[in-house]
N, C-alpha and C positions, 0 to 999 in steps of 0.2 A: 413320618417327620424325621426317625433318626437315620432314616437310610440317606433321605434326601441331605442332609446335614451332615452327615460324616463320611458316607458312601464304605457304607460297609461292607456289601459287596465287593467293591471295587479291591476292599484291601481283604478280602477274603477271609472274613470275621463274621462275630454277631455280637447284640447285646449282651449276651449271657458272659461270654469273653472279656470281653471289653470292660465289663465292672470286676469281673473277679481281678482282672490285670490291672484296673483301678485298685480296687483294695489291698492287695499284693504292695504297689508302687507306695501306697499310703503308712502300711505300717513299718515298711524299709527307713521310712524320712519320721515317723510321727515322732523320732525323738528331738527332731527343733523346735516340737513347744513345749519340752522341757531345760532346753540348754539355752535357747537364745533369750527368758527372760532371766535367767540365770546370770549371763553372762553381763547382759543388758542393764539390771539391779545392780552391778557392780560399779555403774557408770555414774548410778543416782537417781536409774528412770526406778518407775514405777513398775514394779513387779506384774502387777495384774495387768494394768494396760499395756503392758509390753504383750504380754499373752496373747490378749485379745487382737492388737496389732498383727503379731504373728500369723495370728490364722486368718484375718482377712487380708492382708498382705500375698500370704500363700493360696487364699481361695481365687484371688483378684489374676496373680497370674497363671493358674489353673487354668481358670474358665475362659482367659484370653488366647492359652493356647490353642486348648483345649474347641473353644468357637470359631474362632479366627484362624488359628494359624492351621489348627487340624491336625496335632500330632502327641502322638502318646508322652507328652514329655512335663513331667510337674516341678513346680518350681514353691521355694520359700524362700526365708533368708538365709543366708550361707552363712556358712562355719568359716570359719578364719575373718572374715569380714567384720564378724558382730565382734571378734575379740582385737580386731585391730583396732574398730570403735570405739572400745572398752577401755584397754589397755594400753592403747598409744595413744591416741586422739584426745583421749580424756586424762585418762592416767597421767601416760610419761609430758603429752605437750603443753597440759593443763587447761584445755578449750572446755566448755559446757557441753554437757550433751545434745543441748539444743542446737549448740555450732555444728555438733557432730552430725546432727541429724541433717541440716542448711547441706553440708559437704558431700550426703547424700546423695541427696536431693539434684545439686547441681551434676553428679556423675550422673546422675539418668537423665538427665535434659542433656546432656553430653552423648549418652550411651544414643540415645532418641534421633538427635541429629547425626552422630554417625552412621545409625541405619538408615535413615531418610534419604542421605546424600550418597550411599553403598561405599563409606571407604574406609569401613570397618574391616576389610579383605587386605585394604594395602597397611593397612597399620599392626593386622597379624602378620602378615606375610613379613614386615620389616623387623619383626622380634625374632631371634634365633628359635629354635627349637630347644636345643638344650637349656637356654636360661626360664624359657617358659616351664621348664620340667623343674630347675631348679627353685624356682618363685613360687609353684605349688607343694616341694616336701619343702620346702624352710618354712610355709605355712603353717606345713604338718608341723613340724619341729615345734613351734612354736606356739602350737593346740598342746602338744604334748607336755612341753612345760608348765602352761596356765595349770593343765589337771593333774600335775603330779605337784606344784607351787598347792593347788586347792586344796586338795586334802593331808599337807606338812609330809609327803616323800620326799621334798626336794625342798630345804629352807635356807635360809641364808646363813653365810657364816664369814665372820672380819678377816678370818684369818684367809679362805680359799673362794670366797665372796657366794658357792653353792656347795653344799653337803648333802649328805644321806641324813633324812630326817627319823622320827619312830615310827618306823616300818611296823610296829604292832599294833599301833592304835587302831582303834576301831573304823576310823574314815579310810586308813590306809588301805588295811584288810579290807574293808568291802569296796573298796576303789580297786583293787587289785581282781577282789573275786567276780566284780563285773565285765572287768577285760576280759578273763580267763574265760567267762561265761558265753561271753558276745562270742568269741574262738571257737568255744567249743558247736556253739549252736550254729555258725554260719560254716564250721565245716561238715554239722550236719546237712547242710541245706535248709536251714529255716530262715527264709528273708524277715519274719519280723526280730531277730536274734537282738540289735541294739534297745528294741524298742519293748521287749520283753525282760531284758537284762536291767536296765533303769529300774521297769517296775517291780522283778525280783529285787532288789538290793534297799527299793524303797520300803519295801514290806520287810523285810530282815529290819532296818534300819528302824521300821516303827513294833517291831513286838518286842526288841532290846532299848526299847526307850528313849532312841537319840531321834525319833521323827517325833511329830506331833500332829494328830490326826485329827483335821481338818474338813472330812466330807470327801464327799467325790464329785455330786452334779452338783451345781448349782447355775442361777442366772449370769451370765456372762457377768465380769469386774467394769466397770468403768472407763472408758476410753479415753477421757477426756484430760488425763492429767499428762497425755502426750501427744495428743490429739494437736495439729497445728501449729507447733512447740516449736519450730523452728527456727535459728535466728541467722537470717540473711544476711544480715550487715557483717554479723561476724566472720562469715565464710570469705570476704572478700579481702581480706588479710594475706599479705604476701607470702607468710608461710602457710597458708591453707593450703595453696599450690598442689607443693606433694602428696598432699591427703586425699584430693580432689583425682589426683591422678592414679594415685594406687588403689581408692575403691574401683575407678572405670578401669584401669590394666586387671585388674585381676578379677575383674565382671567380665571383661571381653575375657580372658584366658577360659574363665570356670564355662562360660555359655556356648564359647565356642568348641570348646573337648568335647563336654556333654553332647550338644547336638550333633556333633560328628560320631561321634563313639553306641550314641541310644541309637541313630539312624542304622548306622552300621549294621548294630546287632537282631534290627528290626526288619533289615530288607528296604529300607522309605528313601533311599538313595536312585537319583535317578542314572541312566547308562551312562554319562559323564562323571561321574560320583558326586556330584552335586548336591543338594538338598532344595528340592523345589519349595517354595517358599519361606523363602532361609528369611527373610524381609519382615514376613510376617511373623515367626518365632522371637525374631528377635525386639520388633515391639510389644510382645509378649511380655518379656524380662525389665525392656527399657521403662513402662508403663507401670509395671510391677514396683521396681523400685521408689518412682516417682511416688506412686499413693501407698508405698511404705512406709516413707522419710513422713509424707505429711501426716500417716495414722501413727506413726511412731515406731520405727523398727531399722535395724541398719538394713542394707545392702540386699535385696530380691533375685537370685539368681537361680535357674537348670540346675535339679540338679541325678547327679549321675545314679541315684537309685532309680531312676527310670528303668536302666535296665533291666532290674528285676520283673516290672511292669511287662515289658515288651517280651520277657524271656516267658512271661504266663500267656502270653498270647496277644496282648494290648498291640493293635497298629494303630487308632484313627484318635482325634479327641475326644472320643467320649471315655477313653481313659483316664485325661487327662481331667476333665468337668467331674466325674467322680471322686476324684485324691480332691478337688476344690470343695467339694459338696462333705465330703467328710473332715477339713480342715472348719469348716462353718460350724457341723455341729459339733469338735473337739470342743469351740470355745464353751460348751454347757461343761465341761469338765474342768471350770479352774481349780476348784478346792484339791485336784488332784496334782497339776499342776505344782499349785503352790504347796506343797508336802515334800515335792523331791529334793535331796537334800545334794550339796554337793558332791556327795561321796556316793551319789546313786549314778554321775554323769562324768566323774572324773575317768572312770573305764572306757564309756565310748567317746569320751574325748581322744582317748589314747588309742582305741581303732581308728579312728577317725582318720589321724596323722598318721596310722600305716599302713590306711587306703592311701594317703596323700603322699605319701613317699614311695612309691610303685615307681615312678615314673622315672625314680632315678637311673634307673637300668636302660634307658633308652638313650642316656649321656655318654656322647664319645670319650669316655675316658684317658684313649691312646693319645687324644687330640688332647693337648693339655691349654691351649688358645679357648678350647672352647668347656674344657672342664674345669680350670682353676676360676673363673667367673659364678660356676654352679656352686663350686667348694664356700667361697665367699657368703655369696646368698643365704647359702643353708647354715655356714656358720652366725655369720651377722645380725640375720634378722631374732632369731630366738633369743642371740646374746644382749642383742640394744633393745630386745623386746619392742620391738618396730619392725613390721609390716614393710613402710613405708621406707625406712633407712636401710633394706635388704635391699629393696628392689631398684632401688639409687643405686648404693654401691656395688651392687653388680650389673647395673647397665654403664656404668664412669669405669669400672674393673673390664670389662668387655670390650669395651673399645679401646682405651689404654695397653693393654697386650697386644690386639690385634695392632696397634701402630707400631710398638716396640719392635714385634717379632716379624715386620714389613710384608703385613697381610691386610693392609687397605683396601685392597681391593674387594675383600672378604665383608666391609662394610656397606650397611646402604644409608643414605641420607636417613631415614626414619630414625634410626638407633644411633647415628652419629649426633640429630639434633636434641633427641630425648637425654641421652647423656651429657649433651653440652648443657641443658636445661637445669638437670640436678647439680651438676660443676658448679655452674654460677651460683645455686642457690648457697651453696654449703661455702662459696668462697665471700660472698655479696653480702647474702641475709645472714 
């Protein structure tokens, strides 16, 4: 049944591969269900069913890959997404997390019909290269803030509006000695390094008395306090707009890297470079999303620790349906869950943001048309603490120069109309 079903043959594998490159791929990512109810609790939801969300969110598009699409590639909710949800959406623009969730929801019925009708190609293709690199480290940037905002290394101050906070406290120190830890462990070669580093720092944090110890298994928390919670009506609000487009911009960015970059490193490209069933992956994600938003979870995206997966040996979905199968039974671990304190995930927040900022090296810097737009981005979005107000003013910053410096031609309708879209907004609304 799994030959016929995955064709393992074909990609020159076996079961026995295929779950350990599962497992592998599972403990690179297992630290999203500890950070996205985290994050998510900050917004008003519900701790425990945010959890539980999580993992059937991430089991959901798993096993759609995984069945369907056929490729070693697992997906949960994304980093930067859940804190744009958080932080902006809720936070800075003051919507309910219910809107937030509605805002969702409509990027994947967006994401959905751009795969269906395949013109998901022409609207990456119309985004520069460089500002797509810049829109993912300003993400990072902006990860890296929230976890060093989380545990007071970086607090407010009247006089220079951010300072150096006491770097001695006990959140600081063990926010510090989880990054240093993640470093040390992933330049050993140990893929589960973020997700052992959490739980090192949780245990420190509970035999010096600042955790409080909770259990470990227990029956899944309740789903239901987020379960459906969506509120439609409110998402159709003219500033929702932005929101609406920066979850889908930056679901297309993160799903389209990944699947390029896992395939890549998998050999699953075909003699065109192509990705044969690029279609079905990506209603993978789009699906995913959708019965996220409605179980309660921001944004379901690919994500790039697959590659650990495929580096163990994983090619076909059944590595994918294993990272799903193991996201199912996490949720018997909420008590463990709900223990980690903020100071156990402020470290791999701040890996996180420089994995996310890699990319900057591939920005024509000489070319200043197409790196003063990055510079922007990566400053703006962390400073207005918006996601959504980076990836504006550096698509309005983008085309603006290129007119200035009478390199129109360098522009295509896609990014000329998207820009004139956020213009009106900031001049209009």
């Amino acid at each position: 049944m799994l030959e016929k079903l995955f064709k393992l043959k074909e990609h020159h594998t076996n079961v026995k591969r295929e779950v350990i490159a599962g497992v592998t791929t599972f403990l690179t990512m297992a630290y999203i269900i500890f950070l996205n109810p985290n994050i998510l609790a900050d917004a008003g939801m519900d701790h425990g069913a945010v959890f539980v969300a999580t993992c059937i969110a991430a089991a959901i598009g798993c096993l759609i890959m995984g069945l369907y699409a056929n490729y070693p590639i697992a997906l949960a909710p994304g980093m930067g997404l859940n804190a744009f949800f958080t932080y902006t959406v809720v936070g800075e623009m003051g919507h309910s997390w219910q809107t937030a969730l509605a805002a969702v929801f409509l990027s994947g019925i967006c994401f959905l019909i751009l795969s269906l009708f395949k013109v998901r190609e022409m609207i990456i293709n119309s985004i520069p290269m460089g500002l797509r690199f810049g829109i993912t480290a300003g993400i990072g940037i902006f990860l890296a803030l929230i976890g060093l905002k989380s545990v007071g290394i970086i607090v407010a101050s009247p006089a220079t509006l951010v300072t150096l906070g006491d770097i001695t406290s006990f959140p600081a120190v063990m926010a510090a000695l989880g990054f240093f830890l993640i470093v040390a462990l992933v330049q050993r070669g140990l893929n589960s390094a973020v997700f052992l580093s959490i739980l090192t720092v949780t245990i420190i944090g509970l035999i010096a008395g600042h955790v409080q110890y909770q259990g470990i298994v227990s029956m899944p928390p309740s789903l239901m306090p987020t379960f459906m919670q969506m509120d439609l009506a409110g998402v159709l609000e003219v500033g929702m707009i932005s929101v609406v487009f920066a979850f889908l911009f930056v679901d297309l960015f993160d799903t389209s890297g990944t699947l390029v970059a896992v395939s890549q490193r998998g050999g699953l490209l075909d003699d065109q470079g192509k990705l044969p069933r690029l279609s079905r992956a990506l209603m993978a994600d789009s699906v995913a999303t959708i019965a996220g938003s409605a179980l309660g979870t921001s944004t379901t995206t690919s994500y790039i620790e697959s590659t650990a997966g495929v580096s163990a040996g994983g090619r076909t979905g059944l590595t994918a349906v294993v990272v799903g199968v193991l996201f199912l039974l996490a949720m018997f671990f909420a008590p463990l869950a709900g223990m980690v304190p903020a100071f156990a995930t402020a470290g791999a927040l701040f890996y996180v943001a420089m994995l996310m900022m890699a990319g900057l090296t591939h920005v024509e810097w000489e070319d200043l048309t197409e790196a003063a737009p990055v510079v922007v981005v990566c400053i703006l979005m962390p400073l207005s603490f918006s996601i959504a107000t980076g990836i504006a003013l550096g698509f309005i910053s983008y085309v603006l120069i290129k007119i200035l410096c009478g390199r129109m031609k360098e522009l295509n309708v896609g990014i000329t109309l998207i820009a004139a879209l956020f213009l009106a907004k900031y001049i209009f609304f």
